[in-house]
N, C-alpha and C positions, 0 to 999 in steps of 0.2 A: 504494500500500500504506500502510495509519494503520500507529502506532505499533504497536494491537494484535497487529497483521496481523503485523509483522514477530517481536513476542517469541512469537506464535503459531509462528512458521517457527524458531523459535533452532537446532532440530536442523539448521538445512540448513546453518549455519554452518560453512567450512574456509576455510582458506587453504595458500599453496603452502610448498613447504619454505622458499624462500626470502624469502617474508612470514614466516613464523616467524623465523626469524631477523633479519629486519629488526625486526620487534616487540620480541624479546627481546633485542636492540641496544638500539633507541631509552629503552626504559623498565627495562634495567637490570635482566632478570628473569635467572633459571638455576630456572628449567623446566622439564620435556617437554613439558607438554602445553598451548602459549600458547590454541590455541583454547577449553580447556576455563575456563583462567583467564580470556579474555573473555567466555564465554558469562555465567561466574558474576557477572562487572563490570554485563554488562549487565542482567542480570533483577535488579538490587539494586534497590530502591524508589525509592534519591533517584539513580537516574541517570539525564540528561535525554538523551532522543533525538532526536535533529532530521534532518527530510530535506531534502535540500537538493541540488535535480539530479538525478544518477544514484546518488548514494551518500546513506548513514545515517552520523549525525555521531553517535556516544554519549559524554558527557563523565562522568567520575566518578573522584573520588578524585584529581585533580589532572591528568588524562589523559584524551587524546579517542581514540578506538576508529571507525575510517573501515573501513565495509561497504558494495563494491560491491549495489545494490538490487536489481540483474538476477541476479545469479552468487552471491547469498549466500559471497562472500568477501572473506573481514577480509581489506583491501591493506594498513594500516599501524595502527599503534598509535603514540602519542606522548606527552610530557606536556606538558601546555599552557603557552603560553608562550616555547617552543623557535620559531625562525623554522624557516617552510616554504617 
């Protein structure tokens, strides 16, 4: 899948209850709706997408945004920097 490919699919974008809350852990958000506030991270202009394996890397705004390629689901959000 190009990068097109995948901001073509944005709608297929979810995650589990508890990726959401891992997300809005990691990057220090309060909320509801984390998937909507990624979808908008990732369609921004200067956010770079990289694939790499089975998952999409999107970095922007100081944070990298990790999407299973196969199951269009955001596993974790972070801000760069942080050890993994």
């Amino acid at each position: 899948m190009s990068n097109a490919e995948f901001l073509e699919n944005i709608d297929k974008l979810h995650t589990t209850p508890m990726g959401a809350e891992r997300i809005r852990k990691n990057l220090g958000l309060n909320i509801p709706d984390v998937v909507k506030w990624c979808k908008q991270k990732i369609q921004e202009p200067k956010a770079e997408i990289i694939s790499r394996g089975k998952n999409w890397y999107v970095s922007i705004d100081g944070c990298e945004i990790t999407v299973n390629a196969h199951t269009c689901t955001i596993i974790t959000a972070h801000t760069k920097g942080n050890d993994r």
